[in-house]
Each structure stands twice: as structure tokens, then as C-alpha cells.
PDB file with SEQRES, HELIX, SHEET and CRYST1 records, atoms N, CA, C and O in Angstrom:
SEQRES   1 A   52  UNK UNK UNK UNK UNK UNK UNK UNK UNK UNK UNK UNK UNK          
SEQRES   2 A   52  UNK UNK UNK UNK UNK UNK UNK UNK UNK UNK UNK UNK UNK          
SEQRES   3 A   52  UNK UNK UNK UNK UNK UNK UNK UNK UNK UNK UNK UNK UNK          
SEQRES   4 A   52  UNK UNK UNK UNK UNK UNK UNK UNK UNK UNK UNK UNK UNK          
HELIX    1 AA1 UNK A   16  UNK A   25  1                                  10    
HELIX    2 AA2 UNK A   31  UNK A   51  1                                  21    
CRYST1    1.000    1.000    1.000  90.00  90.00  90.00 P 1           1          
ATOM      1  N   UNK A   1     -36.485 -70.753 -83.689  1.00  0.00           N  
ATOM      2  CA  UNK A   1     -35.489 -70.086 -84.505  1.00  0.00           C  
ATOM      3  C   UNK A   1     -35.647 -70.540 -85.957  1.00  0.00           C  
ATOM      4  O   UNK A   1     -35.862 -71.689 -86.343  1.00  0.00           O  
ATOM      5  N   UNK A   2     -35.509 -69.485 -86.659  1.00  0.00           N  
ATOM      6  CA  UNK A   2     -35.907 -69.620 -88.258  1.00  0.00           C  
ATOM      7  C   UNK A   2     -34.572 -70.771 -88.767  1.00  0.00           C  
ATOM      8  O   UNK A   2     -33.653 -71.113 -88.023  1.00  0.00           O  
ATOM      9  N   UNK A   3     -34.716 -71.119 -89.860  1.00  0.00           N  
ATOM     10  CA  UNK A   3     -33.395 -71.941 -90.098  1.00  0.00           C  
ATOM     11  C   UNK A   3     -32.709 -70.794 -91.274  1.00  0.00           C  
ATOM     12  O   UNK A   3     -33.233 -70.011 -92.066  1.00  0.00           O  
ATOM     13  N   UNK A   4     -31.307 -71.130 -90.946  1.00  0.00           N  
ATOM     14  CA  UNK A   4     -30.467 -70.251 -91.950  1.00  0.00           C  
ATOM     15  C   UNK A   4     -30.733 -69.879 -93.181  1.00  0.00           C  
ATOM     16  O   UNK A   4     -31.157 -70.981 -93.528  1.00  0.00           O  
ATOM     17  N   UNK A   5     -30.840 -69.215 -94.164  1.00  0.00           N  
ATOM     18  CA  UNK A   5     -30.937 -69.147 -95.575  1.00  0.00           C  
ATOM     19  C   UNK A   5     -29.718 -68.996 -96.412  1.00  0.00           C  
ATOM     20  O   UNK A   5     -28.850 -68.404 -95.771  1.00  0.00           O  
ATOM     21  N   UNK A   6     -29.377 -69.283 -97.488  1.00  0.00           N  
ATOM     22  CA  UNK A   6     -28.769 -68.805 -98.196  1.00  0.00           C  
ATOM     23  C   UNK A   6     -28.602 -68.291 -99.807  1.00  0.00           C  
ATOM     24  O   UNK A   6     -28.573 -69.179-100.659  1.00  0.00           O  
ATOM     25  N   UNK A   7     -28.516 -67.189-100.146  1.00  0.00           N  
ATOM     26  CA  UNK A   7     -28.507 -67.021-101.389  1.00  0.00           C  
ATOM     27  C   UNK A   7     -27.700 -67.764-102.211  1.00  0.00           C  
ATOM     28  O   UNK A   7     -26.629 -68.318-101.962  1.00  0.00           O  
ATOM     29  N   UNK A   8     -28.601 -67.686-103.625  1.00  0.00           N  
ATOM     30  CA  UNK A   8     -28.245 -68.838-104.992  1.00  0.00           C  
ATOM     31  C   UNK A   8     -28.259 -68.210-106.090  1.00  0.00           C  
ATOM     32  O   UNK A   8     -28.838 -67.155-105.833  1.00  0.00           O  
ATOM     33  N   UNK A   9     -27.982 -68.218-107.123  1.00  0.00           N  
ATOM     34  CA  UNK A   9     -28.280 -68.001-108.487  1.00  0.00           C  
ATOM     35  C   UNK A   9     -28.433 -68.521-109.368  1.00  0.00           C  
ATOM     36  O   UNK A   9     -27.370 -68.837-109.903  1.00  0.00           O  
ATOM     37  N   UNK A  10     -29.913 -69.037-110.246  1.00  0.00           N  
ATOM     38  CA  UNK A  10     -30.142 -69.782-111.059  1.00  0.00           C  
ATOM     39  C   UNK A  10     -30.702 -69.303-112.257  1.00  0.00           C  
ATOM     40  O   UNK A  10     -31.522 -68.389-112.337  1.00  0.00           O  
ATOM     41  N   UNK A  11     -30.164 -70.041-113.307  1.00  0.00           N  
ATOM     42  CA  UNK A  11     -30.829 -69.920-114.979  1.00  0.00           C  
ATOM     43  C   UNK A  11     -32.067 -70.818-114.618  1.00  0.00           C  
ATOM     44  O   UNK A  11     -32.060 -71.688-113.747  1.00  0.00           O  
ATOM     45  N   UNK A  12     -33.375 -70.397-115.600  1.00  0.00           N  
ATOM     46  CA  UNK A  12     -34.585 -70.621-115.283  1.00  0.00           C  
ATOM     47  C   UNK A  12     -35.462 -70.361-116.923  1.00  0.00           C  
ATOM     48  O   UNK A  12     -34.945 -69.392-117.478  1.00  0.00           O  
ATOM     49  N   UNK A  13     -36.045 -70.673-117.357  1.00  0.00           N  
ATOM     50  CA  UNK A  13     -36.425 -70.422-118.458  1.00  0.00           C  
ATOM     51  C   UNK A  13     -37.648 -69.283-118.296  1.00  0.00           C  
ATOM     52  O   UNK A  13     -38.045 -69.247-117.131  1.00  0.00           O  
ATOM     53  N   UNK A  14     -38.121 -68.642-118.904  1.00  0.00           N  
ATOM     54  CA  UNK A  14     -38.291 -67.503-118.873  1.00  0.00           C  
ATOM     55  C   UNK A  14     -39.929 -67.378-118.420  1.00  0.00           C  
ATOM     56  O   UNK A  14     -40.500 -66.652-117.606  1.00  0.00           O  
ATOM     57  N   UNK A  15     -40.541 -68.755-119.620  1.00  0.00           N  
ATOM     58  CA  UNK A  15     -41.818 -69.334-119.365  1.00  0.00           C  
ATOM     59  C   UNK A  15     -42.121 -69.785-117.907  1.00  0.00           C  
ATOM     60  O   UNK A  15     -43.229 -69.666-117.384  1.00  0.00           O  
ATOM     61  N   UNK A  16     -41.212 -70.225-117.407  1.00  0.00           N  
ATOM     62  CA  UNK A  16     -41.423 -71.135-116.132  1.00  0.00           C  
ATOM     63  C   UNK A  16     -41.540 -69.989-115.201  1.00  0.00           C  
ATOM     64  O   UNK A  16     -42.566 -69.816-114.543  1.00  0.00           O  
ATOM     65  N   UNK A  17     -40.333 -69.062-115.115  1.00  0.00           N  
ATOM     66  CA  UNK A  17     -40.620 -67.776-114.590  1.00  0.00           C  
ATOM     67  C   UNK A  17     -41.405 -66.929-114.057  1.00  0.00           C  
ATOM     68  O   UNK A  17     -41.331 -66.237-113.042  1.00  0.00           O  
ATOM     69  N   UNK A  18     -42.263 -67.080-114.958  1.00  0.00           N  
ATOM     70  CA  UNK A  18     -43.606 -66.220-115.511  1.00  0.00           C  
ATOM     71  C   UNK A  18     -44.601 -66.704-114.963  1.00  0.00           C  
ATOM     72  O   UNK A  18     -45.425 -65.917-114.497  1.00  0.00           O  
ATOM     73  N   UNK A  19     -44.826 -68.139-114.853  1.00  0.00           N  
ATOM     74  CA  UNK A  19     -45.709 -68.888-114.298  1.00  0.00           C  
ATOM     75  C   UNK A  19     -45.422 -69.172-112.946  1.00  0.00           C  
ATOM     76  O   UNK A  19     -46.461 -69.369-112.316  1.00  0.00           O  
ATOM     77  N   UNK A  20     -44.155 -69.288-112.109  1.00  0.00           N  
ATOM     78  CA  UNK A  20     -44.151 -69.099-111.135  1.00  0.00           C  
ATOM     79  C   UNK A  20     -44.144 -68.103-110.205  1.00  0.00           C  
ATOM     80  O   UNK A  20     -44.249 -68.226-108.984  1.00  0.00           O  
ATOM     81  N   UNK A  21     -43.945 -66.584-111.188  1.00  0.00           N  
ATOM     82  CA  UNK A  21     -44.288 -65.503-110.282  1.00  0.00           C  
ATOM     83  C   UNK A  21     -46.046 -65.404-110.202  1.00  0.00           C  
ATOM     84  O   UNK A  21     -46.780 -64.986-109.306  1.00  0.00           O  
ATOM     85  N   UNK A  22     -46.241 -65.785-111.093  1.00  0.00           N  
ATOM     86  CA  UNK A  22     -48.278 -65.660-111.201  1.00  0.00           C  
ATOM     87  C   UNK A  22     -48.799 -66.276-109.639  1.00  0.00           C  
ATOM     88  O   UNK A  22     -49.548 -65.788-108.793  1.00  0.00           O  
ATOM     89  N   UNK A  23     -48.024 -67.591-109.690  1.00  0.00           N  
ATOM     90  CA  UNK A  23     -48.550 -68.525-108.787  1.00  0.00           C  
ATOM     91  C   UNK A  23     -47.743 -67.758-107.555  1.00  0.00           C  
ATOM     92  O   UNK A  23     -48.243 -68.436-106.656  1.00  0.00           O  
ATOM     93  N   UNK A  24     -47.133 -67.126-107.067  1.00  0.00           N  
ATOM     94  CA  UNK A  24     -46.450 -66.559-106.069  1.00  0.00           C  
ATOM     95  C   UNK A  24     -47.644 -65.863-105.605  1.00  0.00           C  
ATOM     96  O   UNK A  24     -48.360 -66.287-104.698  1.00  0.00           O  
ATOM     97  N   UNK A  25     -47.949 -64.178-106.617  1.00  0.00           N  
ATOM     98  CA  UNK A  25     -48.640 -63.796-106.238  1.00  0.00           C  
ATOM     99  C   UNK A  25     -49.999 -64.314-106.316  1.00  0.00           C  
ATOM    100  O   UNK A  25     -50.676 -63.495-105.695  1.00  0.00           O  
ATOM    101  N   UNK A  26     -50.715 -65.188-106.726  1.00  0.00           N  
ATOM    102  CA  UNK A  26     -51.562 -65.879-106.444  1.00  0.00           C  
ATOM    103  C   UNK A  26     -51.773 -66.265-105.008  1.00  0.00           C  
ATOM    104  O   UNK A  26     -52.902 -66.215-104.519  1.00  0.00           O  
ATOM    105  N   UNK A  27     -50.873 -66.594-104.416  1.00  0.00           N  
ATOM    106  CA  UNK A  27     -50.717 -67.343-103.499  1.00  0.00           C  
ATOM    107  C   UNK A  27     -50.429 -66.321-101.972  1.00  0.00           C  
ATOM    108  O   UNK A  27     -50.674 -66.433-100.771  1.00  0.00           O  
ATOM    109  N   UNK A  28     -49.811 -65.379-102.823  1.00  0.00           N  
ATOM    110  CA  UNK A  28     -49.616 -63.836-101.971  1.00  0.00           C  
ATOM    111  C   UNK A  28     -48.582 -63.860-101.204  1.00  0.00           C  
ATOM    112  O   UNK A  28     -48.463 -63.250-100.141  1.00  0.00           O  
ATOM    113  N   UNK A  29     -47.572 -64.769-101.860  1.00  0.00           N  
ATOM    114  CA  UNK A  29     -46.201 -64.666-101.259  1.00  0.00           C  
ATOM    115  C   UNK A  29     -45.128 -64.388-102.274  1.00  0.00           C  
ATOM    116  O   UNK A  29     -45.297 -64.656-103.464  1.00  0.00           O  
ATOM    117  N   UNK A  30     -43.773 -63.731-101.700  1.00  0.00           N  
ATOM    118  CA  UNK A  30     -42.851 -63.610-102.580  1.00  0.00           C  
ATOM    119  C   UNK A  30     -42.575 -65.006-103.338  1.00  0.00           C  
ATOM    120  O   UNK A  30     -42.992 -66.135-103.077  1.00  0.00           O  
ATOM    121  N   UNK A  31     -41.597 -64.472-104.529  1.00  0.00           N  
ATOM    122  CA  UNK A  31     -41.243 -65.866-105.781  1.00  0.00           C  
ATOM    123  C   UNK A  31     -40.326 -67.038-105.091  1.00  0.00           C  
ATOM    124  O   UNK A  31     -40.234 -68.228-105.392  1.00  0.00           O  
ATOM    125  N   UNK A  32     -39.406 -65.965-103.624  1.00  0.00           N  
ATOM    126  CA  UNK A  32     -38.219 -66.862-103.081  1.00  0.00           C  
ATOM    127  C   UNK A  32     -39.213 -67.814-102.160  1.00  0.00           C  
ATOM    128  O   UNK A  32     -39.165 -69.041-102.246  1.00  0.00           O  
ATOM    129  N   UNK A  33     -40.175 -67.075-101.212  1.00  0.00           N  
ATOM    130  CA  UNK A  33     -41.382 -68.029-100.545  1.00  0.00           C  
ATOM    131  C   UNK A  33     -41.704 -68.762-101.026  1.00  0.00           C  
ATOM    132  O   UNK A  33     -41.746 -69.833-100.419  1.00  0.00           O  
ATOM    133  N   UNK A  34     -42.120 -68.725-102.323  1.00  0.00           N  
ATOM    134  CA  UNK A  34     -43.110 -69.715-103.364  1.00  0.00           C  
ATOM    135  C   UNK A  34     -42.445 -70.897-103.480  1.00  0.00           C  
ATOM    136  O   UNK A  34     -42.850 -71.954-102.996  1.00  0.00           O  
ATOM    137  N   UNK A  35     -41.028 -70.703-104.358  1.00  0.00           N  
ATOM    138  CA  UNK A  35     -40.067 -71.711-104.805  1.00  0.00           C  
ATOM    139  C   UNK A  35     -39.737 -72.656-103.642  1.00  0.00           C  
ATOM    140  O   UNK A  35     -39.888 -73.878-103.604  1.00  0.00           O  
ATOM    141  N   UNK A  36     -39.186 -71.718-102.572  1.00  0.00           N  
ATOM    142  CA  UNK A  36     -39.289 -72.861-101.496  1.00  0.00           C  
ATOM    143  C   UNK A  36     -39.800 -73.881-100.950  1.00  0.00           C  
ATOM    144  O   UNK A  36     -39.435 -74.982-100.538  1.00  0.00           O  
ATOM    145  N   UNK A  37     -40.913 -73.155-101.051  1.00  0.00           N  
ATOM    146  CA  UNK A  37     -42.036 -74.159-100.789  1.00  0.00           C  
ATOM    147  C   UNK A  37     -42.510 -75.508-101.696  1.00  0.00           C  
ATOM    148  O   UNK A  37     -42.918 -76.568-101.220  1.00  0.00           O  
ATOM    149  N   UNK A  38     -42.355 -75.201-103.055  1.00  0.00           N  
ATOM    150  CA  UNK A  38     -41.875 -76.014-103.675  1.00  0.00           C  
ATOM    151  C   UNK A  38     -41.391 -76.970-104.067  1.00  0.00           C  
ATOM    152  O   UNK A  38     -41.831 -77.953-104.664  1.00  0.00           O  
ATOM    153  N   UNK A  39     -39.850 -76.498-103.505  1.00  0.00           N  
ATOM    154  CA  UNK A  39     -38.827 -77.254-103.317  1.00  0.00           C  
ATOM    155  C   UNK A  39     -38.921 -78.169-102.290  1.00  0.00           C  
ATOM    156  O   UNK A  39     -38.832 -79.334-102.675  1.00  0.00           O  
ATOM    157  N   UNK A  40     -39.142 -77.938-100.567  1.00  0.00           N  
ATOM    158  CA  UNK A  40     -39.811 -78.503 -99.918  1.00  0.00           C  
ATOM    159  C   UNK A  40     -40.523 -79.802-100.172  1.00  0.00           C  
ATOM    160  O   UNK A  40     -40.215 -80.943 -99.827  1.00  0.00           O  
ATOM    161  N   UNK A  41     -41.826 -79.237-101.044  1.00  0.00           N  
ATOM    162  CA  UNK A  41     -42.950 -80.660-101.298  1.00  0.00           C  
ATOM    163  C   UNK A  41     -42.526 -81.686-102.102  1.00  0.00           C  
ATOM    164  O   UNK A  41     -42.894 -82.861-102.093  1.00  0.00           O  
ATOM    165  N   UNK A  42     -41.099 -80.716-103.333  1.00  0.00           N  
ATOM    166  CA  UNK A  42     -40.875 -82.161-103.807  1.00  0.00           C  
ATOM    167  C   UNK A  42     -39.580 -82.833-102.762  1.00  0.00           C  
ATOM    168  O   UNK A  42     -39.703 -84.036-102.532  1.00  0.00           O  
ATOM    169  N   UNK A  43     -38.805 -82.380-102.358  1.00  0.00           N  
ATOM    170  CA  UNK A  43     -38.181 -83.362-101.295  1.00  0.00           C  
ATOM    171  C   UNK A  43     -38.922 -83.991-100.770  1.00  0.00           C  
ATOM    172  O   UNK A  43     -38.460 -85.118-100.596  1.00  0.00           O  
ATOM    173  N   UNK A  44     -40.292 -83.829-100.237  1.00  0.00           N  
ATOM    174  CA  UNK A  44     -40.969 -84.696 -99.398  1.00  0.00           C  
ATOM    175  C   UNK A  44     -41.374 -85.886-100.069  1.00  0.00           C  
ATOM    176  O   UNK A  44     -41.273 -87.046 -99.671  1.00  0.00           O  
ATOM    177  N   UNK A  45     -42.037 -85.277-101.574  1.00  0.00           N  
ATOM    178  CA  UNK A  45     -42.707 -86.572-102.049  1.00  0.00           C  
ATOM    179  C   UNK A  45     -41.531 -87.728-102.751  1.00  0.00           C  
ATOM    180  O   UNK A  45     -41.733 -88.925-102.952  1.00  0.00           O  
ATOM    181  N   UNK A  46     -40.455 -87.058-102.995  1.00  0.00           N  
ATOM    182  CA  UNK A  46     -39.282 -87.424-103.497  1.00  0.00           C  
ATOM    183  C   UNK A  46     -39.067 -88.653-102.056  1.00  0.00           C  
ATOM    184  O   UNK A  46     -39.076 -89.844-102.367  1.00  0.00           O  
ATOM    185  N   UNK A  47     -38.937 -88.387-100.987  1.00  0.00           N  
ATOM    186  CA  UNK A  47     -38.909 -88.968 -99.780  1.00  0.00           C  
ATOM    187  C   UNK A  47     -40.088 -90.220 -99.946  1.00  0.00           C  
ATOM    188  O   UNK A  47     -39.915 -91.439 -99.959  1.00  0.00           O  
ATOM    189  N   UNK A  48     -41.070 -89.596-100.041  1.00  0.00           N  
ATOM    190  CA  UNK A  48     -41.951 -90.777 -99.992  1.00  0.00           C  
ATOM    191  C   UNK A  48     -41.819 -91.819-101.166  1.00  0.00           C  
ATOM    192  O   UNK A  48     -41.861 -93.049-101.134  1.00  0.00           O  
ATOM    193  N   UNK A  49     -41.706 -91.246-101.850  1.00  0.00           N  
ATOM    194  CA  UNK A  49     -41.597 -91.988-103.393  1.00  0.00           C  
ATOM    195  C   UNK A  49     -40.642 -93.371-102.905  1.00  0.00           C  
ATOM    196  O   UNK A  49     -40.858 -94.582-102.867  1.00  0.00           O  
ATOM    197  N   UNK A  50     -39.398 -92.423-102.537  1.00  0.00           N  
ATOM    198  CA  UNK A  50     -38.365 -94.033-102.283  1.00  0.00           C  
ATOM    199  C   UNK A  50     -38.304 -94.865-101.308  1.00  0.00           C  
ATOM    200  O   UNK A  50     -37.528 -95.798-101.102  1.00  0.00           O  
ATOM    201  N   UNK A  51     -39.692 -94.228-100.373  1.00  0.00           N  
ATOM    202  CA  UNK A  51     -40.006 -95.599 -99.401  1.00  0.00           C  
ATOM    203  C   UNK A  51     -40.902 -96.663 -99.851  1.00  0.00           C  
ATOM    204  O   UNK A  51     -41.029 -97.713 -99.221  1.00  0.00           O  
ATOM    205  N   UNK A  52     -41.689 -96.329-101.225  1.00  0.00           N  
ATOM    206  CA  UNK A  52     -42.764 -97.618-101.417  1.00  0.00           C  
ATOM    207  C   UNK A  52     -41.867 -98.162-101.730  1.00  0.00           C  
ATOM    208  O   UNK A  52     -41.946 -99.345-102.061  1.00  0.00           O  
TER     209      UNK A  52                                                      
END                                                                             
């Protein structure tokens, strides 16, 4: 089972934007896929970070 989602709304600068839709479709997924994923790796490394 997928895990829940929920919609958000965020200010974003316009540049950053731009560069993360590139890398979306780069990548050949939507911007909400992309970000997630994202978001994801830095929780993880964020995780690792405060175990050394």
C-alpha cells in the first residue's frame, strides 16, 4: 500500500524552480516525484549526518 499524500503550498524562488523542473524532466518524472525524492535523500543524509 502506497503511503498517504498530502497536498502543500510553497513559495519557491523562481530560479530554483526552473532548475528543478529541468531536472524532473531530465529524470522523466513529474516536479511533485522529483521534489520528493529529494526531500527523502535529504532526510536520510540529514539522518546519517546526526549519527557520526
Amino acid at each position: 500500500m502506497k503511503p498517504l499524500k498530502e497536498k502543500i503550498s510553497i513559495t519557491i524562488d523562481s530560479d530554483i524552480l526552473e532548475k528543478l523542473k529541468e531536472m524532473a524532466e531530465y529524470d522523466d518524472r513529474s516536479l511533485s516525484q522529483y521534489i520528493n525524492i529529494i526531500l527523502k535523500q535529504h532526510i536520510k543524509d540529514e539522518k546519517a549526518d546526526t549519527k557520526s
